[in-house]
Predicted model as a PDB file, atoms N, CA, C, CB and O in Angstrom, pLDDT in the B-factor column:
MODEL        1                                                                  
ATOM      1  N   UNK A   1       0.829  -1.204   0.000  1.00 55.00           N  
ATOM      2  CA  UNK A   1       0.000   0.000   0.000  1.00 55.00           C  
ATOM      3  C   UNK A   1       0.866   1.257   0.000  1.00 55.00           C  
ATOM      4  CB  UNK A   1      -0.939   0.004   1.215  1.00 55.00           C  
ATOM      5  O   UNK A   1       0.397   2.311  -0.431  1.00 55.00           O  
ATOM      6  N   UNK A   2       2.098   1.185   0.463  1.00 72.00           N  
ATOM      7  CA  UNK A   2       3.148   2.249   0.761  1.00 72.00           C  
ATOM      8  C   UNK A   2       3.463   2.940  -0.431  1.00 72.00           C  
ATOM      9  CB  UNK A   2       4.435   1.695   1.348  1.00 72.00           C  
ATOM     10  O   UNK A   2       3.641   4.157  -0.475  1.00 72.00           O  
ATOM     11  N   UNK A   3       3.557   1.934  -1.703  1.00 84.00           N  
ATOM     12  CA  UNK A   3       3.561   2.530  -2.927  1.00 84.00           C  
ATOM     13  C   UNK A   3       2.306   3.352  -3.646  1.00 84.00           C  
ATOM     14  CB  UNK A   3       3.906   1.528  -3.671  1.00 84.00           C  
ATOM     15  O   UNK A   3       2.404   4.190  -4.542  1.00 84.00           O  
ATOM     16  N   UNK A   4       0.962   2.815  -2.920  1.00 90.00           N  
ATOM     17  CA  UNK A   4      -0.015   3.550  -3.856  1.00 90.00           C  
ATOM     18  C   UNK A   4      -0.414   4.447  -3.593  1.00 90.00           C  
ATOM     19  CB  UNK A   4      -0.956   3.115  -4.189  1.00 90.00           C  
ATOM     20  O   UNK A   4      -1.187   5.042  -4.345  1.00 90.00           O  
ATOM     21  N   UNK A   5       0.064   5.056  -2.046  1.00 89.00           N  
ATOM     22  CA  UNK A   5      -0.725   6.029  -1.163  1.00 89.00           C  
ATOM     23  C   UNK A   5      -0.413   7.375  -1.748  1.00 89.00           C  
ATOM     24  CB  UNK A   5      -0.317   5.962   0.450  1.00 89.00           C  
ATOM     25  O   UNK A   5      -1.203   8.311  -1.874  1.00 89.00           O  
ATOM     26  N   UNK A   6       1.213   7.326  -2.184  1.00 91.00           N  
ATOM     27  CA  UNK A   6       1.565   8.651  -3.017  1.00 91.00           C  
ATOM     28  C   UNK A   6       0.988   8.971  -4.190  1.00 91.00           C  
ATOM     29  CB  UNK A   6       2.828   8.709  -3.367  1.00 91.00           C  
ATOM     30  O   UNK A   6       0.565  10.088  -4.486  1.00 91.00           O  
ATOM     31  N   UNK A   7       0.961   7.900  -4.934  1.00 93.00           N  
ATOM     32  CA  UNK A   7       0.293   8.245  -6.479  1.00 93.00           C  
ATOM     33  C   UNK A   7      -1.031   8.401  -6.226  1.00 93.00           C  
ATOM     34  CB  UNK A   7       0.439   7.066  -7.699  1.00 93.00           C  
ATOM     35  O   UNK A   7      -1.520   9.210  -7.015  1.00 93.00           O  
ATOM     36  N   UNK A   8      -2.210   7.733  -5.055  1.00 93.00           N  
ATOM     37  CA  UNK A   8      -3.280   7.970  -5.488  1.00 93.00           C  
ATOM     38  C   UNK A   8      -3.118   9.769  -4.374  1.00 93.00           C  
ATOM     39  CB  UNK A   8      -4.583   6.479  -5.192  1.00 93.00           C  
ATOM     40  O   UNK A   8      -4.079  10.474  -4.683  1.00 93.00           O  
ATOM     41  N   UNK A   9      -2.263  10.439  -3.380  1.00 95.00           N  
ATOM     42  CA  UNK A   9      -2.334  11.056  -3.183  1.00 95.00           C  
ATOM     43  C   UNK A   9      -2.394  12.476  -4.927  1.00 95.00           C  
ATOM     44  CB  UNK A   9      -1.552  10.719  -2.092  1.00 95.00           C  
ATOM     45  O   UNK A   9      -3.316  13.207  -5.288  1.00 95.00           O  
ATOM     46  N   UNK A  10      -1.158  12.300  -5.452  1.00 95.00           N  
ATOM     47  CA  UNK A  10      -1.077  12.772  -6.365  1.00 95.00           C  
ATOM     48  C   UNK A  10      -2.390  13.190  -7.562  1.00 95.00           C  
ATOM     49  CB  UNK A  10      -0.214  12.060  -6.617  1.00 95.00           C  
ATOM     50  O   UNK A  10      -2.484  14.254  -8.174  1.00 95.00           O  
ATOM     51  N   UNK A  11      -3.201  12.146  -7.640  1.00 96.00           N  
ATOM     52  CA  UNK A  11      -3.872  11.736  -8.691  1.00 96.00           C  
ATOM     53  C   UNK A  11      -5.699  11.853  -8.151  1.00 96.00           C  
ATOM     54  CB  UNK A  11      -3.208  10.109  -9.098  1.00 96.00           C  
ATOM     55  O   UNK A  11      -6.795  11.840  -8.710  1.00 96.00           O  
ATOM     56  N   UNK A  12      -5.127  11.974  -6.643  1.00 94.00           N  
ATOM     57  CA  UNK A  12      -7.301  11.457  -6.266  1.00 94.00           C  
ATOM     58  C   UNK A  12      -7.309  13.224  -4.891  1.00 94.00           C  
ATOM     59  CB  UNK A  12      -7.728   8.470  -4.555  1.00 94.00           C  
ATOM     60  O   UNK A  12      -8.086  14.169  -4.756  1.00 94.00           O  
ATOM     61  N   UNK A  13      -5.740  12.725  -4.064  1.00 95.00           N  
ATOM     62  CA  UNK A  13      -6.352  13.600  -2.876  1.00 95.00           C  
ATOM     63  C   UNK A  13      -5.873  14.840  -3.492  1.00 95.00           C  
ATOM     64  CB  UNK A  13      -5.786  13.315  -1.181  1.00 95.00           C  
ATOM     65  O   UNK A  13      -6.823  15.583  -3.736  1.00 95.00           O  
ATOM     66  N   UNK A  14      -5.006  15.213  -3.750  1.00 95.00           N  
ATOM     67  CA  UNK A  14      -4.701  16.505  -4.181  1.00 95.00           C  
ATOM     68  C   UNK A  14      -5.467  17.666  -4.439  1.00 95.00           C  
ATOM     69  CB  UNK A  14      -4.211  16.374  -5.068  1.00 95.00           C  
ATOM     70  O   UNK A  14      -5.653  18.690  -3.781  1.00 95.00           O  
ATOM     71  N   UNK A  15      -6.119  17.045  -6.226  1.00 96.00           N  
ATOM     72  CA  UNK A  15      -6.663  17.540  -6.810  1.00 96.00           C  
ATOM     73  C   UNK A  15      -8.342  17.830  -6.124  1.00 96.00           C  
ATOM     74  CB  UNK A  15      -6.360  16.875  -7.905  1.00 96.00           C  
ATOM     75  O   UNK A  15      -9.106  18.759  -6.387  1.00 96.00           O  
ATOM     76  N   UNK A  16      -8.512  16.835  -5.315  1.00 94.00           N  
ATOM     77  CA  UNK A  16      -9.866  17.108  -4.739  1.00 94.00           C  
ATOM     78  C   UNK A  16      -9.653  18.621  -3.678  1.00 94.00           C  
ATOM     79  CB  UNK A  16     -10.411  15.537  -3.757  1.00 94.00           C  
ATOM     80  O   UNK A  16     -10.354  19.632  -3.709  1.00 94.00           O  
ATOM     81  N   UNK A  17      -8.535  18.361  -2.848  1.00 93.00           N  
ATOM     82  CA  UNK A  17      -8.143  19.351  -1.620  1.00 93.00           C  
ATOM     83  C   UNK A  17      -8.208  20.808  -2.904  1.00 93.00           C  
ATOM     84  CB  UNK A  17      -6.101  18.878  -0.599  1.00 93.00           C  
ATOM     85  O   UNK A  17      -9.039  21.677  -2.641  1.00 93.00           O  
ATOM     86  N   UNK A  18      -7.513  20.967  -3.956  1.00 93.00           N  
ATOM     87  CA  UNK A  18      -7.108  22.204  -4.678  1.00 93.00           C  
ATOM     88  C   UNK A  18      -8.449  22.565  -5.241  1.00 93.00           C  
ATOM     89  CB  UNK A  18      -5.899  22.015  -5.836  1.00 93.00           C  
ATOM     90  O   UNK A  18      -8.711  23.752  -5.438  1.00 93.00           O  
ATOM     91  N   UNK A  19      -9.493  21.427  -5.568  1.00 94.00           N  
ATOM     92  CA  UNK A  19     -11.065  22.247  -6.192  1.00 94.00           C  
ATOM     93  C   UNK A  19     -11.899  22.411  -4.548  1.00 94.00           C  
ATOM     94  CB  UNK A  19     -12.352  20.814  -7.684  1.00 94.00           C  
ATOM     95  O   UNK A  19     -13.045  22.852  -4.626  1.00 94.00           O  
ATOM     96  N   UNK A  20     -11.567  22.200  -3.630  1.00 93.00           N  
ATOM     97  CA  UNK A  20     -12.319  22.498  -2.592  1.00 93.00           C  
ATOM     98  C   UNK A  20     -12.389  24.160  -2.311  1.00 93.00           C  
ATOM     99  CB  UNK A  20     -11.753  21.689  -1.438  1.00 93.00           C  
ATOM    100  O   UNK A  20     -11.465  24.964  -2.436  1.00 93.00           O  
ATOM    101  N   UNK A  21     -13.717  24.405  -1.910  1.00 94.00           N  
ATOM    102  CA  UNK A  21     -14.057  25.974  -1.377  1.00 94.00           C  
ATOM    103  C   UNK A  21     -13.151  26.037  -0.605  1.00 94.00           C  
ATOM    104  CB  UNK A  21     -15.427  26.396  -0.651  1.00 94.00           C  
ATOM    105  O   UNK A  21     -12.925  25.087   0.146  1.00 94.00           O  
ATOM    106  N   UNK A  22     -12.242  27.398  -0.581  1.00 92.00           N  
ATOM    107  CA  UNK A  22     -11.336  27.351   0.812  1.00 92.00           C  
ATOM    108  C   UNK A  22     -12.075  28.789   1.968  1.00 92.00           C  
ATOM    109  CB  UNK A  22      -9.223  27.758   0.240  1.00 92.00           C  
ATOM    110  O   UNK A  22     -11.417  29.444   2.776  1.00 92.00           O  
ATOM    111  N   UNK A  23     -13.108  28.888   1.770  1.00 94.00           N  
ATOM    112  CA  UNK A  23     -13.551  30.403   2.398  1.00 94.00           C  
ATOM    113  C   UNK A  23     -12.828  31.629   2.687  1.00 94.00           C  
ATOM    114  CB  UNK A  23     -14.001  30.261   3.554  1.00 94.00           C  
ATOM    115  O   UNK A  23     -12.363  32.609   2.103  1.00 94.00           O  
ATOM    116  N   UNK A  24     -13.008  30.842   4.540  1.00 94.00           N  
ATOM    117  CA  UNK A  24     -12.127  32.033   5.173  1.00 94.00           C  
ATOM    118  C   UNK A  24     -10.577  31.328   5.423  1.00 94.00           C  
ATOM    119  CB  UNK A  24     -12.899  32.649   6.835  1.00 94.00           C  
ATOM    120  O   UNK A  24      -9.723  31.485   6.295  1.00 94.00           O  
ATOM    121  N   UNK A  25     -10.641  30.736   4.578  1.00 92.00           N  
ATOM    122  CA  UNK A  25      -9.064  30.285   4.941  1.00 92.00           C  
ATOM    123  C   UNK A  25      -8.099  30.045   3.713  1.00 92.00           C  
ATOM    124  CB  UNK A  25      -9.063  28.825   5.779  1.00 92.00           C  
ATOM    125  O   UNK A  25      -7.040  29.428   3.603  1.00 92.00           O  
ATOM    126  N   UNK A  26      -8.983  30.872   2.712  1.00 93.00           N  
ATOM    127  CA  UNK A  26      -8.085  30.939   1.570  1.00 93.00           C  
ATOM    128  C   UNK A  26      -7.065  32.281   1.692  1.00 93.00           C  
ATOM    129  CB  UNK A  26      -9.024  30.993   0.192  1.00 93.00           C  
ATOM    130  O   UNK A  26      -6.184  32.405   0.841  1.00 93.00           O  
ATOM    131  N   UNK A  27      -7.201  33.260   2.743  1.00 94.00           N  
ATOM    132  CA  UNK A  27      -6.030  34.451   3.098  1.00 94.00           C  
ATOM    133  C   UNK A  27      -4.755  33.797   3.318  1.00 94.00           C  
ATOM    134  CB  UNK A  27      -6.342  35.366   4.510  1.00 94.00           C  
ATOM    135  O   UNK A  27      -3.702  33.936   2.695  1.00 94.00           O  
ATOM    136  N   UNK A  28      -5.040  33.044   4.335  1.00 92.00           N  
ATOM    137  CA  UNK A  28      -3.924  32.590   5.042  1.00 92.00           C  
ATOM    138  C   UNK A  28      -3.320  31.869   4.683  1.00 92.00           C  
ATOM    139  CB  UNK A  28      -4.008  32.241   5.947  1.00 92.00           C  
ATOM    140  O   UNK A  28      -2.146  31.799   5.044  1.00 92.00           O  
ATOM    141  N   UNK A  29      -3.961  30.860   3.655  1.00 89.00           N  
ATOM    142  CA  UNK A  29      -3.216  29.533   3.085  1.00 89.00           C  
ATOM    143  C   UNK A  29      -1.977  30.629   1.681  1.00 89.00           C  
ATOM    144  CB  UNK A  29      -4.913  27.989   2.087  1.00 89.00           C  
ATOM    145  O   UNK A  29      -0.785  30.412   1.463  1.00 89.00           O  
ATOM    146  N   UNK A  30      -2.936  31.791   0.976  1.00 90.00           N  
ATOM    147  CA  UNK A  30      -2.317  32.528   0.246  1.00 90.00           C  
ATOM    148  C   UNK A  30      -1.024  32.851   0.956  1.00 90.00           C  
ATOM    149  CB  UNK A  30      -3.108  33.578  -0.115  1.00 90.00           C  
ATOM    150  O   UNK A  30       0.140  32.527   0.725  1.00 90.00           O  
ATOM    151  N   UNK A  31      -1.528  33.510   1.791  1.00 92.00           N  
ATOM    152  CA  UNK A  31      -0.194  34.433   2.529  1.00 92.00           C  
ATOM    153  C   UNK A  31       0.805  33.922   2.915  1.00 92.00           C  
ATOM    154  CB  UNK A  31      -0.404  35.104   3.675  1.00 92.00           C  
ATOM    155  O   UNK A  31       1.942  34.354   2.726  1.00 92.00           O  
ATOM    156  N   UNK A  32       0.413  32.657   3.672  1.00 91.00           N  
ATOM    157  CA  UNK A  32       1.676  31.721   4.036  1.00 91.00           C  
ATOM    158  C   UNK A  32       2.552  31.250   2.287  1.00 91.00           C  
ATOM    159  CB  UNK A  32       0.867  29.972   5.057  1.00 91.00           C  
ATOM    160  O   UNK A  32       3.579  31.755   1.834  1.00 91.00           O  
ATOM    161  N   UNK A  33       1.989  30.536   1.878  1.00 86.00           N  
ATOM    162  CA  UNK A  33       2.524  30.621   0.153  1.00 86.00           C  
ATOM    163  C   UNK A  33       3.077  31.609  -0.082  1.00 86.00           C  
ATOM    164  CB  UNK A  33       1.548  30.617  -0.982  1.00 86.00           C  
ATOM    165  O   UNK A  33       4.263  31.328  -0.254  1.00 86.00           O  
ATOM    166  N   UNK A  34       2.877  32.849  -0.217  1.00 91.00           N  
ATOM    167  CA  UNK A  34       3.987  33.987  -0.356  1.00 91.00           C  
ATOM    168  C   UNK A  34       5.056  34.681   0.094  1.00 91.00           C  
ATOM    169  CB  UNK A  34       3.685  34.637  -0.419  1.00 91.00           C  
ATOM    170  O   UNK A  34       5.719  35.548  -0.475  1.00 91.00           O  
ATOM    171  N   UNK A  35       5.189  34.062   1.521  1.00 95.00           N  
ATOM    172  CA  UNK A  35       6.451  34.282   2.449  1.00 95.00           C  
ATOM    173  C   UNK A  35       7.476  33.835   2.277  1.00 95.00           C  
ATOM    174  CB  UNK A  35       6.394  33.969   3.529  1.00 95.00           C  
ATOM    175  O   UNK A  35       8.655  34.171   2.392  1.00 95.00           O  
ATOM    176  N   UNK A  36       6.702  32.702   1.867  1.00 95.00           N  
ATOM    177  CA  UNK A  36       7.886  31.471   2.262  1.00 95.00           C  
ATOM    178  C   UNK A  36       8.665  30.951   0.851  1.00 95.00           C  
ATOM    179  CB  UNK A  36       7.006  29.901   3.051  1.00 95.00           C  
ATOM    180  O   UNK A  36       8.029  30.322   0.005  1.00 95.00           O  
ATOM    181  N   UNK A  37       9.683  31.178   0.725  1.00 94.00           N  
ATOM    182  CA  UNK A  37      11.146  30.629  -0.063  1.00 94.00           C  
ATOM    183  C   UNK A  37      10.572  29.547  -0.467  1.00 94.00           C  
ATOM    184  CB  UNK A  37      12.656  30.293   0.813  1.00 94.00           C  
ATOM    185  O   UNK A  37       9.792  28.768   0.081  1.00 94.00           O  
ATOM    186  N   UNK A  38      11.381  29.618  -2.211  1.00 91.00           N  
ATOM    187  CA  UNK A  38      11.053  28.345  -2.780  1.00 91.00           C  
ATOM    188  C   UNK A  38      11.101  27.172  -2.125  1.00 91.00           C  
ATOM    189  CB  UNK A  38      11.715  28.147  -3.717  1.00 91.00           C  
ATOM    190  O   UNK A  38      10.241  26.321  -2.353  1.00 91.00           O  
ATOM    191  N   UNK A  39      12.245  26.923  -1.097  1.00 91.00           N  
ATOM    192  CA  UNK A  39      12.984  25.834  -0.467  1.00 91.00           C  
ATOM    193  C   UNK A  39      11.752  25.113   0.523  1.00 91.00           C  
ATOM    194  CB  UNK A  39      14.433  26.483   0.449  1.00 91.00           C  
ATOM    195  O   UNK A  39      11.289  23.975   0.437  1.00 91.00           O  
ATOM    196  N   UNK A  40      11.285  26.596   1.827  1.00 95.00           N  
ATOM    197  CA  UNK A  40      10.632  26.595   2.528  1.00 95.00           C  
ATOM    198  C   UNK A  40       9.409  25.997   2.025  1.00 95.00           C  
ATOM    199  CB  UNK A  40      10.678  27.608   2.973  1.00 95.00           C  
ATOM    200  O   UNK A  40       8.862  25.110   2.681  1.00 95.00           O  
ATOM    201  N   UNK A  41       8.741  26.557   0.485  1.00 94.00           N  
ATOM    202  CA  UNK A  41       7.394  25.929  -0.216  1.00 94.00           C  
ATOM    203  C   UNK A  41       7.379  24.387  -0.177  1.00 94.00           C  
ATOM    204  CB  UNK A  41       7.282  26.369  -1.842  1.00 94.00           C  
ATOM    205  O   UNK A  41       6.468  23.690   0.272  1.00 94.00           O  
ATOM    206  N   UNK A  42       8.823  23.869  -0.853  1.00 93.00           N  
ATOM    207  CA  UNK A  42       8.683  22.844  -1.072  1.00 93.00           C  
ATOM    208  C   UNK A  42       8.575  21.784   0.025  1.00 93.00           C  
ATOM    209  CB  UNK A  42       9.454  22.731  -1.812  1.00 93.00           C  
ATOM    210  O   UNK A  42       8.030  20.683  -0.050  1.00 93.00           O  
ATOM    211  N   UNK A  43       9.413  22.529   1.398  1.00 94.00           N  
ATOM    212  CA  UNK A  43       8.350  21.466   2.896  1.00 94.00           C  
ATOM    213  C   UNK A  43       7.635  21.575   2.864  1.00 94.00           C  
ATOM    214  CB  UNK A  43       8.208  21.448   4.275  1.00 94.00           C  
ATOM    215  O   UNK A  43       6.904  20.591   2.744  1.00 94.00           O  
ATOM    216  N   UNK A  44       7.065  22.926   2.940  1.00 93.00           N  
ATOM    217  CA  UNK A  44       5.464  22.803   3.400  1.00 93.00           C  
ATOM    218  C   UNK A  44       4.550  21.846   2.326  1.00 93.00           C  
ATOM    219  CB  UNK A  44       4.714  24.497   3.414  1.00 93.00           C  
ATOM    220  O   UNK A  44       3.625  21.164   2.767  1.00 93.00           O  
ATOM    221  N   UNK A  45       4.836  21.857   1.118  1.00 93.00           N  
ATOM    222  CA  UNK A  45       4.009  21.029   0.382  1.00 93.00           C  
ATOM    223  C   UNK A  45       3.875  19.403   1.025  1.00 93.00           C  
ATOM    224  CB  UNK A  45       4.617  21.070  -1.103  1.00 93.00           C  
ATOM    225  O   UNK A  45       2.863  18.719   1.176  1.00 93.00           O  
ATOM    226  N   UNK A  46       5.287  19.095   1.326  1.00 94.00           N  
ATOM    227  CA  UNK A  46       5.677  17.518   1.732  1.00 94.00           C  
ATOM    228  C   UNK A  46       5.255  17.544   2.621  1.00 94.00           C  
ATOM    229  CB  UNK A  46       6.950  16.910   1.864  1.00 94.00           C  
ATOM    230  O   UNK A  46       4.819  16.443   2.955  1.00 94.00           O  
ATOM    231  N   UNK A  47       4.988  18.961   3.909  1.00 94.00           N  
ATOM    232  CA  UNK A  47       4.327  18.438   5.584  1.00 94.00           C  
ATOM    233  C   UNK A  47       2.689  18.392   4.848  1.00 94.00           C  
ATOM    234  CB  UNK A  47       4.567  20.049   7.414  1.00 94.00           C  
ATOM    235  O   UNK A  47       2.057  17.392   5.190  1.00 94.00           O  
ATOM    236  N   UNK A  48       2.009  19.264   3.973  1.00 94.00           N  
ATOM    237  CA  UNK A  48       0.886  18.888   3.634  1.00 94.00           C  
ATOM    238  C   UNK A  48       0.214  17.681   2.969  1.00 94.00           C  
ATOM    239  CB  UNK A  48       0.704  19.628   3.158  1.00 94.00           C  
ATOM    240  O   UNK A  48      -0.901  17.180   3.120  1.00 94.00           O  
ATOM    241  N   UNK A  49       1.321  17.360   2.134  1.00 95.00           N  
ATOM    242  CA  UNK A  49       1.244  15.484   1.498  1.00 95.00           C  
ATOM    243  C   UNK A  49       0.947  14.531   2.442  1.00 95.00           C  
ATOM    244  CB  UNK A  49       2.747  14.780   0.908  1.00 95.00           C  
ATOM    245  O   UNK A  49       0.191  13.564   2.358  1.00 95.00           O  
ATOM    246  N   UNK A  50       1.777  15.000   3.547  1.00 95.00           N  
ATOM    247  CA  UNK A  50       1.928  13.874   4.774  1.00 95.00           C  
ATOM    248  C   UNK A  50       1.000  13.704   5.502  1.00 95.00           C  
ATOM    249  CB  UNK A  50       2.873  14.054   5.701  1.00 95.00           C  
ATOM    250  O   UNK A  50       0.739  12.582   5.935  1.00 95.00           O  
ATOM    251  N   UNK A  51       0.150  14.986   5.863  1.00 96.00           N  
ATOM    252  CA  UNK A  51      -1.281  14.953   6.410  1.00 96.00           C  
ATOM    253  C   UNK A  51      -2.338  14.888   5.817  1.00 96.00           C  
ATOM    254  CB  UNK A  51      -1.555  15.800   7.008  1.00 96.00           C  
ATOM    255  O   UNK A  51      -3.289  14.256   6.278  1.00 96.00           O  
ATOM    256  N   UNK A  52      -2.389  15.637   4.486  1.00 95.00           N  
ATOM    257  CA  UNK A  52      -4.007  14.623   3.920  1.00 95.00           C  
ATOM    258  C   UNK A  52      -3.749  13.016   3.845  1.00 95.00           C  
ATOM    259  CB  UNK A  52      -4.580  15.071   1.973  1.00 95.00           C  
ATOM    260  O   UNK A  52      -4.700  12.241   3.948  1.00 95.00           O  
ATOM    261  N   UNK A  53      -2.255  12.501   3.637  1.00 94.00           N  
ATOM    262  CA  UNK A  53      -2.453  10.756   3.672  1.00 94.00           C  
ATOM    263  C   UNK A  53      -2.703  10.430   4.797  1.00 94.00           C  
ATOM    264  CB  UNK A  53      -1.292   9.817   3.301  1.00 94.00           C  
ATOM    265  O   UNK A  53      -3.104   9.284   5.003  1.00 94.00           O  
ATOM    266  N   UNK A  54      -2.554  11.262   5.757  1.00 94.00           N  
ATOM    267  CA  UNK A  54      -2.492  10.573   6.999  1.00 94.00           C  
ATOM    268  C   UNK A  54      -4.251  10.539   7.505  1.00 94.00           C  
ATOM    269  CB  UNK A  54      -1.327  11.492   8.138  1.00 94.00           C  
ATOM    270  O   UNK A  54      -4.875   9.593   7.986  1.00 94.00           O  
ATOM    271  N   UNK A  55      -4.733  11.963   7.179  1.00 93.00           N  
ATOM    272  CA  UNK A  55      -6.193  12.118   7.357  1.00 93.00           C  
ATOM    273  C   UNK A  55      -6.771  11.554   6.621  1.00 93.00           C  
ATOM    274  CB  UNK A  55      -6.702  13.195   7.324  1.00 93.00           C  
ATOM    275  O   UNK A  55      -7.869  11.168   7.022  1.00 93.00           O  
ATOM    276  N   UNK A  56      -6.323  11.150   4.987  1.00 91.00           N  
ATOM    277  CA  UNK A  56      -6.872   9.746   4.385  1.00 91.00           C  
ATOM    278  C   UNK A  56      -7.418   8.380   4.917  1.00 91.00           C  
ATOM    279  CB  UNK A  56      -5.973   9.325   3.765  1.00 91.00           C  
ATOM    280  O   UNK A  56      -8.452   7.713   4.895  1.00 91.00           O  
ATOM    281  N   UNK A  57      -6.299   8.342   5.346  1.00 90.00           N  
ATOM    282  CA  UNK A  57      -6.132   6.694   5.926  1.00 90.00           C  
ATOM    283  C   UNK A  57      -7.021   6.437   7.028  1.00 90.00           C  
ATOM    284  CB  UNK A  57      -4.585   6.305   6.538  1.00 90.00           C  
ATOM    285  O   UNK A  57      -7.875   5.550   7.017  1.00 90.00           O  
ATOM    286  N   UNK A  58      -6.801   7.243   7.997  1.00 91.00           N  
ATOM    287  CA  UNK A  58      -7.747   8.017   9.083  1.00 91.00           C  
ATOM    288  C   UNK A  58      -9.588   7.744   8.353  1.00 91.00           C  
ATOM    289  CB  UNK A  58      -7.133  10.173   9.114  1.00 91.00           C  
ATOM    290  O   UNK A  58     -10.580   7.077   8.648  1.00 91.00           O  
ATOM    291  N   UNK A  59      -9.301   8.429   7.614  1.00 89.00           N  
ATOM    292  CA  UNK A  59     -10.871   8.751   7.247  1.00 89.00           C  
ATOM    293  C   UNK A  59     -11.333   6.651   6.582  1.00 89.00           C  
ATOM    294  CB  UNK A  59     -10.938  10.578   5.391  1.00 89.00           C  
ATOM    295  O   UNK A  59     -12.370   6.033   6.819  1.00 89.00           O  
ATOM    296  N   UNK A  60     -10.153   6.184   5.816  1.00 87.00           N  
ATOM    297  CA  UNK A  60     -10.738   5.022   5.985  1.00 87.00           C  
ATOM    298  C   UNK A  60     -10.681   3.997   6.836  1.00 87.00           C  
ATOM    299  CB  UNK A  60     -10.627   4.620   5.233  1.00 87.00           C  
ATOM    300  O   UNK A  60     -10.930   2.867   6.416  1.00 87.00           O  
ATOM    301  N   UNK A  61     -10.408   4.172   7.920  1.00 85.00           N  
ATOM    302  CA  UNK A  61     -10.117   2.737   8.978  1.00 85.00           C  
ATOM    303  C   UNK A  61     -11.046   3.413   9.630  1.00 85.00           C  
ATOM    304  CB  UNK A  61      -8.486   2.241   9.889  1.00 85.00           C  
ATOM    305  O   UNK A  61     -11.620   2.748  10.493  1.00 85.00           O  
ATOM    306  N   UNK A  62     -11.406   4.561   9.506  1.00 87.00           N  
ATOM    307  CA  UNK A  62     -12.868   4.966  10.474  1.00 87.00           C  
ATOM    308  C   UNK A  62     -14.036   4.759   9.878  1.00 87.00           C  
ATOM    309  CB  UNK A  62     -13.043   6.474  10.896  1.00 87.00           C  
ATOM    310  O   UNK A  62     -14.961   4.584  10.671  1.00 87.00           O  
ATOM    311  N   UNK A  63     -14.365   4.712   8.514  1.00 83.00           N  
ATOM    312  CA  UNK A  63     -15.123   4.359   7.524  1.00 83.00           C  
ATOM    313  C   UNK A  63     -15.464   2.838   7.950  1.00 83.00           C  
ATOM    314  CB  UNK A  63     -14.405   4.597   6.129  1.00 83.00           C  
ATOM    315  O   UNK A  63     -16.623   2.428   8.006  1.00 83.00           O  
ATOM    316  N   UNK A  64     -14.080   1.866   8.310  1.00 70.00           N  
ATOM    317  CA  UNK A  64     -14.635   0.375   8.293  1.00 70.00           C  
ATOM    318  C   UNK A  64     -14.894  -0.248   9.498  1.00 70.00           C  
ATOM    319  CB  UNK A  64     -13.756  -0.529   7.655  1.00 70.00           C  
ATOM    320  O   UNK A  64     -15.268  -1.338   9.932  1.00 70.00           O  
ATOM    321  N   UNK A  65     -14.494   1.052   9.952  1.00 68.00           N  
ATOM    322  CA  UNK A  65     -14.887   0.288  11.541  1.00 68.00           C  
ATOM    323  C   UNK A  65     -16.559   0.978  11.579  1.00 68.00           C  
ATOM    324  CB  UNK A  65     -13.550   1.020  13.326  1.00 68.00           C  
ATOM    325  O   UNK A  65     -17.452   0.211  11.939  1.00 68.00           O  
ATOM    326  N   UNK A  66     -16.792   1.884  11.343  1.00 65.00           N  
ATOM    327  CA  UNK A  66     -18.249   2.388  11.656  1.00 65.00           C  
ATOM    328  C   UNK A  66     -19.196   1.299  10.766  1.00 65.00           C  
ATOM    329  CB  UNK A  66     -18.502   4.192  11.112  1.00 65.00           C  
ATOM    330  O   UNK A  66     -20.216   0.791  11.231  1.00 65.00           O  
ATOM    331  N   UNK A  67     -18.648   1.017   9.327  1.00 64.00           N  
ATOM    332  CA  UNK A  67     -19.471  -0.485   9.176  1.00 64.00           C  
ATOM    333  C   UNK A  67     -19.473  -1.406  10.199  1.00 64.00           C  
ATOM    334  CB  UNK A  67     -18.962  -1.331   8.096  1.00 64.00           C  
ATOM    335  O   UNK A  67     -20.597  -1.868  10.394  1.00 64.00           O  
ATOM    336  N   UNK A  68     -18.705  -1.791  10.844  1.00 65.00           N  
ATOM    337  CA  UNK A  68     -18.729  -3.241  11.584  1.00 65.00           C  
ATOM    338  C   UNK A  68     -19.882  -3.011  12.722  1.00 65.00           C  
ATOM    339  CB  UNK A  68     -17.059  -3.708  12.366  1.00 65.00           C  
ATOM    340  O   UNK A  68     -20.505  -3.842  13.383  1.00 65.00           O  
ATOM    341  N   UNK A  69     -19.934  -1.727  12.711  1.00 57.00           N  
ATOM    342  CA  UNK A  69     -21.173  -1.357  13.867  1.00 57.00           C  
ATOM    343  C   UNK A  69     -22.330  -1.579  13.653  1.00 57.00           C  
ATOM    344  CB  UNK A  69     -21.355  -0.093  14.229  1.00 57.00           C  
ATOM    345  O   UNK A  69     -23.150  -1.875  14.521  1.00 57.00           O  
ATOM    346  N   UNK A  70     -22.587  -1.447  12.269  1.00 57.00           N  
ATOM    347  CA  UNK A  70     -23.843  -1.888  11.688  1.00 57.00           C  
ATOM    348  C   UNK A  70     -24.388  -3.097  11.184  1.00 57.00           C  
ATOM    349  CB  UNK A  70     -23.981  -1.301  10.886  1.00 57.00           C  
ATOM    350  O   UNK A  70     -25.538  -3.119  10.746  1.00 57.00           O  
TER     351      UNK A  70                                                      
ENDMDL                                                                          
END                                                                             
C-alpha cells in the first residue's frame, strides 16, 4: 500500500483538496505561500502530502470500523 498512497495522493487527494471551497481560509493559506522561499514551499508542500495521507487513511479505517457497527 506504501507505494499507492503517493500516487493515489497525487492523482485522487490533491486535486480534490485544490477544487475544494477554501472560504475564510483561503487568506492565510495565500499568505503563508507567499512568504515562504522556494525551499521553505517545497516542505510545506511535503508536511501537507503527509497529512491529507495521513487524514486519508484516518478517514478510511474509520469508515470500516463504523461499518462493523452496523
Amino acid at each position: 500500500m506504501s507505494d499507492f498512497v503517493p500516487w493515489l495522493y497525487t492523482h485522487y487527494i490533491k486535486p480534490q483538496i485544490d477544487a475544494a471551497p477554501r472560504g475564510d481560509y483561503s487568506y492565510p493559506m495565500d499568505a503563508l505561500g507567499n512568504i515562504l522561499r522556494p525551499s521553505e514551499r517545497g516542505e510545506l508542500d511535503k508536511t501537507l502530502e503527509f497529512t491529507a495521507i495521513q487524514a486519508f487513511i484516518l478517514g478510511l479505517r474509520t469508515g470500516k470500523g463504523l461499518a462493523e457497527l452496523q
